[in-house]
Every structure is written in structure tokens, then in C-alpha cells.
ZAMARGU-4260 file (C-alpha; in steps of 0.2 Angstrom, whole numbers, plus 5000, padded with zeros to 4 digits):
<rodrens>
0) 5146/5056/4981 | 5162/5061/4974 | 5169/5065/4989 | 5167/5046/4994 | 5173/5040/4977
5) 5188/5049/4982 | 5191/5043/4999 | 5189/5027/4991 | 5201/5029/4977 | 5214/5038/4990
10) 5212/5022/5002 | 5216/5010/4985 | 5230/5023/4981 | 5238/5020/4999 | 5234/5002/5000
15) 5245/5000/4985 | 5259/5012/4990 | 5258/5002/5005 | 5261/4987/4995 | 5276/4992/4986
20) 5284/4998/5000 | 5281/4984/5009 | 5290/4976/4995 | 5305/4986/4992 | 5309/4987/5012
25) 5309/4967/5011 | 5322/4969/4998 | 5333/4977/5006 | 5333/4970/5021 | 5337/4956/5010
30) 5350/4963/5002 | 5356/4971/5019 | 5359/4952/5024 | 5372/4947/5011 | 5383/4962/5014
35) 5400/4958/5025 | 5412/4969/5029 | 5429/4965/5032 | 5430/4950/5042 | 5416/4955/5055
40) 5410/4969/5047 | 5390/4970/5045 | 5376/4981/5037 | 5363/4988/5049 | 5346/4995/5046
45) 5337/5008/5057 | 5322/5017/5057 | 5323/5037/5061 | 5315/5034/5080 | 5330/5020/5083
50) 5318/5005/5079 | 5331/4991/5073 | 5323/4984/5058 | 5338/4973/5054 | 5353/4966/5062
55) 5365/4952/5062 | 5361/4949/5082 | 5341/4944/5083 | 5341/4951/5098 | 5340/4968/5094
60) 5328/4966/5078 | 5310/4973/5078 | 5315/4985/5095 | 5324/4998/5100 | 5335/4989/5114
65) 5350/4992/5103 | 5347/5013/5102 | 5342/5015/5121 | 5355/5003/5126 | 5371/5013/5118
70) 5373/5031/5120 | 5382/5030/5102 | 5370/5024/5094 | 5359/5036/5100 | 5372/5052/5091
75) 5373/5042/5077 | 5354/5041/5073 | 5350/5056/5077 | 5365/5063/5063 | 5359/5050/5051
80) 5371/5051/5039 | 5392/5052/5037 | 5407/5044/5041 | 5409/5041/5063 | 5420/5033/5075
85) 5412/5027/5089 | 5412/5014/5105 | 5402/4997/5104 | 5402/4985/5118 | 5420/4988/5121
90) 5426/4988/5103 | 5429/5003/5093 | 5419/5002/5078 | 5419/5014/5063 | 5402/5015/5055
95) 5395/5025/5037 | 5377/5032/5040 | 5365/5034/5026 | 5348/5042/5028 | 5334/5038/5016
100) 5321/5051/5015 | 5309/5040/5004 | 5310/5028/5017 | 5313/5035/5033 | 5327/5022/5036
105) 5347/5025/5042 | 5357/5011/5034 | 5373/5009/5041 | 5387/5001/5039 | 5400/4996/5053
110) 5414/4985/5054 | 5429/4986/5067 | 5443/4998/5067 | 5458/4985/5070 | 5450/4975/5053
115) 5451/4994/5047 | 5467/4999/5053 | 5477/4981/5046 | 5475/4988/5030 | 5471/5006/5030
120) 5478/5010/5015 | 5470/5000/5005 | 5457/4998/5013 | 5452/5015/5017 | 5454/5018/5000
125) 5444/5001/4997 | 5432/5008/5008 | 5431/5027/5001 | 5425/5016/4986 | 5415/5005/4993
130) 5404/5017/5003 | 5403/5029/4988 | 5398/5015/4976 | 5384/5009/4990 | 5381/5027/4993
135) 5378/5029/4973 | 5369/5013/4972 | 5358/5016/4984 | 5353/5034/4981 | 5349/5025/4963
140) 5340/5011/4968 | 5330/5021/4979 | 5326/5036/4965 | 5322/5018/4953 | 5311/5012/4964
145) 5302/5025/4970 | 5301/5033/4951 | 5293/5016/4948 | 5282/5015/4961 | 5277/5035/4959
150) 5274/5029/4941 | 5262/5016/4944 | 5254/5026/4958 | 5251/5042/4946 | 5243/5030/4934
155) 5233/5021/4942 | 5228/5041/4950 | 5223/5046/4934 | 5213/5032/4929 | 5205/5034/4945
160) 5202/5052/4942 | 5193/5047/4925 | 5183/5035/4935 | 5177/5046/4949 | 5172/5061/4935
165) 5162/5047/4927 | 5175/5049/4909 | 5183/5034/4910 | 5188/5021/4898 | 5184/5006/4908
170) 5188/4998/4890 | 5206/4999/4892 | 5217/4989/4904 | 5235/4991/4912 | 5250/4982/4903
175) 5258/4966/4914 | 5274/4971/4910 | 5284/4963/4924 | 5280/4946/4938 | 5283/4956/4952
180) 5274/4966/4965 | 5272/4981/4953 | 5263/4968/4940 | 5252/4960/4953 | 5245/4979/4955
185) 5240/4982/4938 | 5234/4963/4936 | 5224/4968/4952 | 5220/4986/4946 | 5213/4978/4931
190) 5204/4964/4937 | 5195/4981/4949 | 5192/4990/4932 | 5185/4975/4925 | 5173/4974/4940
195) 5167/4990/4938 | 5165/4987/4920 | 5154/4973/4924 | 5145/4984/4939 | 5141/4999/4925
200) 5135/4985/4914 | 5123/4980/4923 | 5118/4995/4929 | 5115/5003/4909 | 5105/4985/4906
205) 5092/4986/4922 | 5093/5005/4917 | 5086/5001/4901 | 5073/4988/4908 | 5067/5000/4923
210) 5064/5012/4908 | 5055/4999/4897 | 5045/4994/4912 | 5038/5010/4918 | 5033/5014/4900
215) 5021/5002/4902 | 5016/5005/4921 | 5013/5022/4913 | 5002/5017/4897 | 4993/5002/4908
220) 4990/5016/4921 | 4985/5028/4908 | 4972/5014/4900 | 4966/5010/4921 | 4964/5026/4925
225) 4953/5031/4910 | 4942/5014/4913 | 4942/5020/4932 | 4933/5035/4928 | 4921/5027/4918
230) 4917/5016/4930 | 4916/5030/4942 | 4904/5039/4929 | 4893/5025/4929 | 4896/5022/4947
235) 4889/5036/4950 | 4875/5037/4937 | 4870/5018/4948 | 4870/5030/4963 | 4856/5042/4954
240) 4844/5031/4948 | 4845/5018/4967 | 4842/5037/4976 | 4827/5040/4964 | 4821/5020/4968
245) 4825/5023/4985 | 4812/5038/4984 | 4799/5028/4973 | 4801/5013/4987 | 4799/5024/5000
250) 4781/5033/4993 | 4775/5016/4989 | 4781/5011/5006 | 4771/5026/5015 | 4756/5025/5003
255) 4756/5006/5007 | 4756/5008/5026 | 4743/5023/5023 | 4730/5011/5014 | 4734/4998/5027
260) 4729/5009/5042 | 4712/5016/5029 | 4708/5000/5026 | 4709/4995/5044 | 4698/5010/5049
265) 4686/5003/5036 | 4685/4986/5043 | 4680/4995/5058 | 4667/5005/5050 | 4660/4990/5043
270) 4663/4979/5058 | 4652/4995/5068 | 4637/4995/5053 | 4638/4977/5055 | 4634/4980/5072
275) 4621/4992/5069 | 4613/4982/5057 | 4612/4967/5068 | 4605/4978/5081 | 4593/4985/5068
280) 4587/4964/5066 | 4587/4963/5083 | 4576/4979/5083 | 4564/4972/5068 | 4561/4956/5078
285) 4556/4967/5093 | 4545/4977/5082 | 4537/4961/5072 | 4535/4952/5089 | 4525/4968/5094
290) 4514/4970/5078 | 4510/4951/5084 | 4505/4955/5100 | 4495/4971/5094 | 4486/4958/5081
295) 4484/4946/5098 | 4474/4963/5107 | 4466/4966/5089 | 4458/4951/5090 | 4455/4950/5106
300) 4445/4968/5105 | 4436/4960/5087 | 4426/4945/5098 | 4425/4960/5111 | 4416/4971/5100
305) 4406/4955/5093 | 4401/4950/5111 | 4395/4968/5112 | 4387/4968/5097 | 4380/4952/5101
310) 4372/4960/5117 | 4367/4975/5111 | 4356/4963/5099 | 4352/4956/5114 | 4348/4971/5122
315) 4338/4978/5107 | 4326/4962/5108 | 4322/4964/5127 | 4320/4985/5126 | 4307/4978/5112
320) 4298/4965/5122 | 4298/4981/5136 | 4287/4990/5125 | 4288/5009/5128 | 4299/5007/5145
325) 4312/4998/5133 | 4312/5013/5121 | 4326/5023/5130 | 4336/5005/5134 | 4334/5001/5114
330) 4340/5019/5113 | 4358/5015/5120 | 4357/4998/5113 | 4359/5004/5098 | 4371/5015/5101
335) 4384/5001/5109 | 4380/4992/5095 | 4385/5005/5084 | 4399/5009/5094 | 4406/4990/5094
340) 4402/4989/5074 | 4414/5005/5075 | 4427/4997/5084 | 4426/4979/5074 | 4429/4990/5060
345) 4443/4999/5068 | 4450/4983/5073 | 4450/4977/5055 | 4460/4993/5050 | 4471/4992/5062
350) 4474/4973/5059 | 4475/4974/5040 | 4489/4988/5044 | 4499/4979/5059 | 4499/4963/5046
355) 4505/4975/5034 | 4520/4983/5045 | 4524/4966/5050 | 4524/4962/5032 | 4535/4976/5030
360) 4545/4972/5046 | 4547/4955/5039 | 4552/4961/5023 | 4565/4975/5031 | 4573/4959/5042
365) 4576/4949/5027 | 4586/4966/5018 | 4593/4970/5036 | 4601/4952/5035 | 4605/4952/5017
370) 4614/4969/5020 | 4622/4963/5035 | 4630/4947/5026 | 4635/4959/5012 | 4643/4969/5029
375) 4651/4954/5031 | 4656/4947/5014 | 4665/4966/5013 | 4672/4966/5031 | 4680/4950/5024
380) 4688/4955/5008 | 4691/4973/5017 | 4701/4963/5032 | 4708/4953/5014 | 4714/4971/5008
385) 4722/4975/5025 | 4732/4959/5027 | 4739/4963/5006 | 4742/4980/5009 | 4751/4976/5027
390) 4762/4963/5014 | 4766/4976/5003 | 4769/4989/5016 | 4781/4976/5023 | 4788/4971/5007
395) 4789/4990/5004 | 4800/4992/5020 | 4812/4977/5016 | 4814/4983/4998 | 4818/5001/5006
400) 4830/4996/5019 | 4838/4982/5005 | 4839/4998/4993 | 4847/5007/5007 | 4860/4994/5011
405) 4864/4994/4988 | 4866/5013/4990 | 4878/5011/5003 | 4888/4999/4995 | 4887/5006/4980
410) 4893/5022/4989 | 4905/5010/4995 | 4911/5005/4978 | 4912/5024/4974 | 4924/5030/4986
415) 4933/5016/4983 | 4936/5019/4966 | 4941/5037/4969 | 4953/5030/4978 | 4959/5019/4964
420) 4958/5032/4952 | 4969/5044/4965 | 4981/5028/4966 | 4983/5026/4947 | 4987/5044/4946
425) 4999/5043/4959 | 5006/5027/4950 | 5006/5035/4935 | 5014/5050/4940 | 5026/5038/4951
430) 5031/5029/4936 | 5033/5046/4927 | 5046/5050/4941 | 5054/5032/4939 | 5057/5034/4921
435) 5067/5049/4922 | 5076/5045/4935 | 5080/5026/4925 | 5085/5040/4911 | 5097/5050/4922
440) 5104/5034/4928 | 5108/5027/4912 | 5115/5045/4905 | 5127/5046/4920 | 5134/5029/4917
445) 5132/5031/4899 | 5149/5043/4901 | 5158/5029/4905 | 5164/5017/4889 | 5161/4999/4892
450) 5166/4985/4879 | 5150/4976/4881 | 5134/4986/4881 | 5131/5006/4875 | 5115/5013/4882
455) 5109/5031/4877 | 5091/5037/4878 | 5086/5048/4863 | 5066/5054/4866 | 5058/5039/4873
460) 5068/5025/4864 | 5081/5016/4873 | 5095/5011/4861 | 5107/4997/4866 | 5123/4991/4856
465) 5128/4970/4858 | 5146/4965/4860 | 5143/4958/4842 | 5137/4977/4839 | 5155/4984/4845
470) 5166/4969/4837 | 5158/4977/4818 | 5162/4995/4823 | 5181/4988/4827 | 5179/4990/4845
475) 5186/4978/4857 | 5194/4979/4877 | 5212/4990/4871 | 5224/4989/4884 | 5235/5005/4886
480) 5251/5007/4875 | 5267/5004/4881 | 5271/5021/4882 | 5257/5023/4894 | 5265/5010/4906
485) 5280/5007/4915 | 5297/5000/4911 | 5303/4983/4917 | 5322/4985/4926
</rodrens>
């Protein structure tokens, strides 16, 4: 940086110098016009590589047709300075050389040697003084000028010094002590200082608002980042008590579709004892339509035994009408009557018990059936069960998988406010940076002394004084003294 800030000052320095010289040769060349010598007798103006920066004949002016044209010329140039007799297009010319170093000019004047010779008394003498006093006057207007223009140049180099090292008074101006070129560069020189005045000016101000401003990024981030890490506390704190729901949904979820397949494997139990049970009916009717037939054959075997009964009365009657050859007859009469009074009797048991199984039968088809619509009446509210617990299995799943879907958001939100907690750290520590940067910015242009703002950072305070401020302590835009200036000639 203050290599470049004096590259640019030795730019202005030779832009000025450039100026003035600019000024000074135009001048003379004005001044070179005016002059006559004798009655033909001119003033000429050459650089030192024989470029013709002024002479009577145009055609020779901005060229060097004159110095490669005439082999004298060429001599003369190349001697630069003294008193020489030479040959000009014919005429014999005598011509006085002086070389200014400053410069880098020969001016020469020549005028013919028959104008010389009418009078070369006088004249020479005329001429001895003439030369000296040009000579003198010359050699003074050039030391004047160029101790002027060395002047200005060494000032305005030490206030662009002051200005590169960051010490400057941009405060203080040049005096405009003269209306020519060397006025219009301190008038220009000032109105630079006074734009850098304005530059460091506002620099100090936004140095002073950048400082303000990250303050309070900092306290706001300070603030954000502590309500971020609540929020990440109870974030994850959220996080904990979806994972333990999560679990409890889950459970619920699992005993749910465990009660759904038991009471399905109930329904099927009971669907099978229904079965059972209506086979047991069916079994019952089978064994009550038995019991009637067996009753059917009971009484069938009663009139049997009664028609033997009856027979063997029969039979007793005619074995008594036999007399003694019916005795053996009456014999087994009586036995088949016994025999069928047995079996009547028999028959009568076995009635009385097949009317009392079928009784019981009947009796065991009406429970059968009563069981068998309670088989039902619980298939139904078991099948009832089964279709609830399938609900709340289902219900069970969508919770899970919609707890699922909140604890990945709410991971979601998590990371995402890690992040914004590393970001307001980073902001933080961002604005941290940007504050003391603000503060080295404001101290390095704080060296400089403005007439319109003083900034300097004590601590964390940012102090700043008005132009009203500096008018109460006496302080104002001071040009330099007179001393410090330059002399009007």
C-alpha cells in the first residue's frame, strides 16, 4: 500500500513538473519572438538532439530539417554554448550559443556578419553587452524559475510524504499567492487535499457506524444464539419423549395385532365347537328318533307278549279240557305265559327307560341348541372384538408411522438448529472480526487531522467531535503561513 501511495504521489509530482515546464518553455518561446537583432537578426531555440522548437522560418519548427540540413548547425549544437562564426545558406552569420541544463534547450542568437561588421565597434561592444546581459538574464530567469517551481514541487512532496505516512494535516491548505500556472497548482493541490479530507471523512464516519453496527450483530447474536440452544435443549428433550411414544405406539401396535390374530383363533374355536355342537343336535335327533323306534319295537313286543299271553290262556284252557293228556301241554303253557308276562314286563322297563333317555335327549337338544346360540351370540361379539382390535392395530400402525414421520421432522428441526446455532457463532465471531477491523480502520485514518470529524475508539466507545465541536476548541481549516509558501516575482 505505500509503495502505491507513492507511485501515485510521484505521478502528481511529475504531472505538475510537467506543468510548469510546459509553462515556462511557452514563455520563452514567447519571449524568444520579440527579440531582433540588428536589422535581420533573429533569436533561435533548439533542443540538444537538434529539434527546432522555434524559428522565425515555420518551416523549420517542430523538426529537425534545419540541424540535418546544415552541416553548421550541426557543430554548433553539438558545442552548445559560445560565440561562432559560421556559413548559412550563403550568408555568413555570427551566432551566440547558450545551453540550458534545466531545460535541455540551446538558444541562440544570430544575426549577419555585414549588419555586424557596419558597426563593429559599437556594435560589438553593443553586442558584448547585449549577450552578457541575455546571458545574465537568462541564467537568472532560469535559476528563478526553476527555484520556484523546485519550491512548489518540494512542498507539495512534503505534504505528500505527510500524506502517504498517514500524519498529515489535511486541515491546512496552500496559499494562492500568485494567478499563474504556479497558483493553479496549489489551487489544484488544495482542492486534492480537500478531497481526501472528505474521503477520510467519510471513511472515520462509516468506521464509526460499521463499529456500532456489529455491536449490535454481536449482542443480537449473542441473545440468538443462547435462544438457539434452548430451543435445541428442548428440541431435543421433544425428540426423547416422541422416541419413548414411538415405543409405547409400537407395543400397543404389536399387542393390538397379537389380540387380533387370538381373537381370530377364537372365532375359529368357537366357529369349530359351534360345529360340534350342531353336530351334537344333529346327533341327539338321531338318537331320539332311535329311542322312538325302540319305543315302536317296545310296543310292538308288548301286544306280542299279550297275544302270547293271551294263547297261553288259551292254551291252559284246552290242556284242561285234555284232561291228563293236557297236563304236559298246560305244563308249557304256563311257562310261555310266564315267559310273555316276563317280557311285557321287560318291555314296560325298557319303555319307561327309552321314554326317559328321550326325555333326557330331548332335554340335552334344547341345552345343545341354547349352547349353540350362546356359540354364536360369542362368535358374534368375538368376530366384534376382532374387527376393534384390527381398528386399533391399524390405528396403532398409522399412529406409529405418523410418530415416525414427527420424529423425523423433529430430527429435521434439530439438525437444522445446529446448524443455526454454528451460524450464529460463526456470525458472532464474524462480527467479532468486523469490529476490530472497523476499529483499526478508524485508528489508521484517525492519524490524519480533518477539520470536520475526529474519531478515536477508547474500549468499546466510539467518540466523535461535530464541526460545532472543533469551532469551541478554536479549530478551523488553517492554511499554511506565508513563510511556508512561495514568493510572487
Amino acid at each position: 500500500m505505500a509503495e502505491a501511495r507513492h507511485a501515485a504521489i510521484s505521478g502528481t509530482l511529475d504531472i505538475i513538473r510537467d506543468q510548469m515546464e510546459r509553462s515556462l518553455k511557452a514563455d520563452l518561446i514567447k519571449e524568444a519572438q520579440k527579440e531582433k537583432y540588428y536589422n535581420t537578426g533573429y533569436m533561435i531555440i533548439l533542443s540538444s538532439d537538434g529539434t527546432c522548437l522555434y524559428h522565425p522560418r515555420s518551416e523549420f519548427m517542430g523538426n529537425k530539417n534545419l540541424y540535418n540540413a546544415h552541416e553548421s548547425v550541426r557543430n554548433l549544437v553539438n558545442r552548445k554554448r559560445g560565440l561562432f562564426k559560421y556559413k548559412f545558406e550563403g550568408d555568413l552569420k555570427w551566432g551566440y550559443l547558450v545551453y540550458n541544463k534545466d531545460l535541455d534547450w540551446i538558444m541562440w542568437a544570430s544575426a549577419n556578419e555585414d549588419e555586424i561588421l557596419s558597426k563593429i565597434t559599437s556594435v560589438r561592444m553593443h553586442m558584448y553587452v547585449f549577450l552578457v546581459i541575455i546571458s545574465i538574464l537568462i541564467g537568472i530567469a532560469g535559476m528563478l524559475v526553476a527555484h520556484r517551481i523546485a519550491r512548489v514541487a518540494n512542498e507539495i512532496s512534503e505534504r505528500m510524504k505527510d500524506i502517504a505516512q498517514g500524519d498529515a494535516d489535511l486541515s491546512a491548505r496552500l496559499p494562492i499567492l500568485s494567478k499563474d500556472e504556479v497558483g493553479d497548482i496549489a489551487y489544484w493541490f488544495n482542492e486534492f487535499v480537500g478531497k481526501i479530507e472528505e474521503v477520510i471523512m467519510s471513511v472515520k464516519l462509516a468506521a464509526m457506524q460499521v463499529d456500532a453496527a456489529t455491536q449490535e450483530v454481536a449482542s443480537g447474536s449473542q441473545g440468538l444464539s443462547q435462544a438457539t440452544q434452548e430451543q435445541a435443549s428442548a428440541i431435543e428433550e421433544v425428540a426423547a419423549t416422541i422416541e419413548q411414544m414411538t415405543s409405547s405406539i409400537k407395543q400397543n401396535a404389536s399387542n393390538a395385532a397379537q389380540g387380533r390374530e387370538k381373537a381370530q383363533s377364537m372365532v375359529q374355536m368357537a366357529s369349530q365347537s359351534g360345529e360340534a355342537a350342531q353336530e351334537l343336535v344333529r346327533g341327539m335327533g338321531e338318537i331320539s328318533d332311535a329311542s322312538r323306534k325302540i319305543g315302536d319295537i317296545i310296543v310292538t313286543v308288548n301286544e306280542v307278549a299279550f297275544q302270547t299271553n293271551l294263547l297261553a290262556l288259551n292254551a291252559a284252557v284246552e290242556a284242561a279240557r285234555a284232561g291228563e293228556h293236557g297236563k304236559g301241554f298246560a305244563v308249557v303253557a304256563e311257562e310261555v305265559r310266564a315267559l310273555a308276562q316276563r317280557s311285557a314286563e321287560a318291555a314296560k322297563q325298557i319303555k319307561s327307560l327309552i321314554e326317559d333317555t328321550v326325555n333326557k335327549v330331548n332335554t340335552g337338544d334344547e341345552m345343545v341348541k341354547r349352547s349353540g346360540e350362546s356359540l354364536e351370540q360369542i362368535i358374534s361379539h368375538i368376530q366384534d372384538l376382532s374387527l376393534t382390535m384390527e381398528e386399533i392395530a391399524a390405528a396403532s400402525s398409522e399412529q406409529a408411522s405418523g410418530v415416525d414421520e414427527l420424529n423425523r421432522a423433529v430430527s429435521q428441526i434439530d439438525s437444522t438448529t445446529q446448524q443455526n446455532s454454528a451460524t450464529v457463532e460463526e456470525l458472532a465471531s464474524t462480527s467479532d472480526s468486523l469490529s476490530n477491523e472497523a476499529k483499526d480502520l478508524a485508528n489508521a485514518v484517525g492519524r490524519f487531522k480533518v477539520s470536520g470529524i475526529d474519531v478515536s475508539f477508547q474500549g468499546e466507545n466510539v467518540k466523535a467531535a461535530s464541526p460545532e465541536a472543533n469551532r469551541k476548541t478554536g479549530r478551523a481549516t488553517a492554511p499554511l503561513s506565508s513563510g511556508d509558501g512561495f514568493e510572487e516575482f
